[in-house]
N, C-alpha and C positions, 0 to 999 in steps of 0.2 A: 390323470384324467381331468377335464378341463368341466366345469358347470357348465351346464344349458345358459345359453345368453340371453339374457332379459331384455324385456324391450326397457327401451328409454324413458329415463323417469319425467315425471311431467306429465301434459295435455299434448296429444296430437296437435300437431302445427295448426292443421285447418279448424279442429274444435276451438282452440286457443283464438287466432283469426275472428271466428264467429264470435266470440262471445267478447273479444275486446271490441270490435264492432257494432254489437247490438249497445253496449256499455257507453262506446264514445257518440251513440246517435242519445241516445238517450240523458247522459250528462250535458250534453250540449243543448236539449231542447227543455231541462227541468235548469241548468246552471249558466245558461248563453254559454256562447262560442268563448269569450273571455275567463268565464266560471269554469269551464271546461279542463284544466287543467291535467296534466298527466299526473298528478299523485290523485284526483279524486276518477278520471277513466279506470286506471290501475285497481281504485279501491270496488268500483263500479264493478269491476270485471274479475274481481277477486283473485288478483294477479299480482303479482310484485310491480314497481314502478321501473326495478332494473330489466325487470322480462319486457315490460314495453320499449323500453331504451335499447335491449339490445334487436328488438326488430325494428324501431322507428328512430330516426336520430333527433326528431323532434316532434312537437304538435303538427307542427304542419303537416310534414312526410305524415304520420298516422293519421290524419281527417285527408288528407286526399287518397291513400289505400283506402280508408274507408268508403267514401266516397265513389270509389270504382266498383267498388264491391256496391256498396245501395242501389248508385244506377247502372250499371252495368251495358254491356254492349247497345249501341243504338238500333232501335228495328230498323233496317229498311224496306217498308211496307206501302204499296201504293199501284195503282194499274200506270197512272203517268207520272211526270215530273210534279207539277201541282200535288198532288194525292202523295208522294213522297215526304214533301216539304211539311204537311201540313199535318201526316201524321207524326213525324220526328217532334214538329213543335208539342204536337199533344203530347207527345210521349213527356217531354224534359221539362215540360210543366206541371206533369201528374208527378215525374219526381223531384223536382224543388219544392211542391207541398205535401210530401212524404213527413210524417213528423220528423226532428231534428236534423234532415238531409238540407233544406233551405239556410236553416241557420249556420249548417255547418259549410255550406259552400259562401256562402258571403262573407263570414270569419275567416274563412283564410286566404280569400282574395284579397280582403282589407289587411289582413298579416302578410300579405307578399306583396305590397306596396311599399315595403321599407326592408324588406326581406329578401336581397338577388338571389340567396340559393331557394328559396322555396319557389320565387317566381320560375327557375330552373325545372325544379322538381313539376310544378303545374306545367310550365308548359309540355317540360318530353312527358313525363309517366300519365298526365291527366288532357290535356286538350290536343295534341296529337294522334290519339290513338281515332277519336272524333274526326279531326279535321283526313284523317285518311279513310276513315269510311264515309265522310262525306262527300270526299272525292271520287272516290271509287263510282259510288250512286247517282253524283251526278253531274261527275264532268266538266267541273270549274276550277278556274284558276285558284292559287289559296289564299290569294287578297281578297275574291270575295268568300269565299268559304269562311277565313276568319270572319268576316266583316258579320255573314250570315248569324255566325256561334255568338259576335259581340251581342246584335240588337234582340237574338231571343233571350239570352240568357242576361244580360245588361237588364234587360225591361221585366225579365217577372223576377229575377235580384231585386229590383226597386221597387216595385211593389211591394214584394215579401218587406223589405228593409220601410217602406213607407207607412207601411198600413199593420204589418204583422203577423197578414194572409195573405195564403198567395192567391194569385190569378183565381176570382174564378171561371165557371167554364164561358160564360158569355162574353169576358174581355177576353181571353183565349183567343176563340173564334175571330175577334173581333182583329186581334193581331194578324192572327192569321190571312183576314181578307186582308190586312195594310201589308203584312211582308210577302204572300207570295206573289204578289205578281210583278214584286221586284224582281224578286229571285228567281223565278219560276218562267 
């Protein structure tokens, strides 16, 4: 006769998930993006540095999971085109001033600038899934769709990266009046 089967030793995948998550926003916003490292996430998340290795094959691939997870699917919220545009922007500039979600998306932009496979990994697992529900909403080509993703996120990135805060709400707005009626 054969014993009852135990579950699997360890953390449930998605508890595991959460808490190297909350670990890597937080290393990143008390250690910058460069301080960051997978043995001080790991220690952060009270995790072995091999359990993050064997779900992440590096910094990058684990800040952009995470990253997906922070901000998460785009609203599409709005009565017209205008009204669409303008809450998405809100939306992705309430989460680049999330604490450590700002620092940790411009760190690894700037690491996949010499990085082909994370520039990979961003583009399918992280700006893709965007550019197809941007499409979806609102019916543009995806030259200017990317272009759209470049100048919001490009411009409150530099900010965040210029000053150290991100946007607040009145230069927000204030985008908002200069991008949508490109786009819009």
């Amino acid at each position: 006769m054969q014993p009852p089967s135990s579950p699997a030793a360890g953390r449930p995948r998605s508890d595991l998930n959460a808490t190297v998550f909350a670990a890597t926003l937080r290393t990143v916003r008390e250690q910058g993006y460069a301080g960051a490292t997978m043995d001080r996430i790991a220690a952060a998340a009270g995790a072995a540095k091999t359990t993050l290795y064997r779900r992440w094959p590096s910094k990058g691939a684990l800040i952009v999971d995470c990253l997906l997870d922070a901000i998460g699917p785009v609203p599409v919220e709005g009565a017209d085109r205008a009204a669409v545009l303008s809450s998405m922007i809100r939306w992705i500039a309430a989460k680049i001033g999330e604490p450590g979600v700002g620092a940790a998306f411009a760190g690894v932009f700037s690491e996949a600038v010499n990085d082909p496979a994370l520039r990979e990994i961003l583009s399918a697992r992280f700006q893709e899934p965007y550019r197809l529900t941007l499409r979806e909403a609102l019916g543009e080509p995806d030259e200017r769709l990317l272009l759209f993703i470049d100048v919001i996120t490009g411009t409150l990135l530099h900010r965040l990266g210029m000053t150290g805060e991100p946007m607040v709400d009145a230069d927000v707005e204030a985008l908002i009046a200069m991008v949508v009626p490109a786009f819009g």
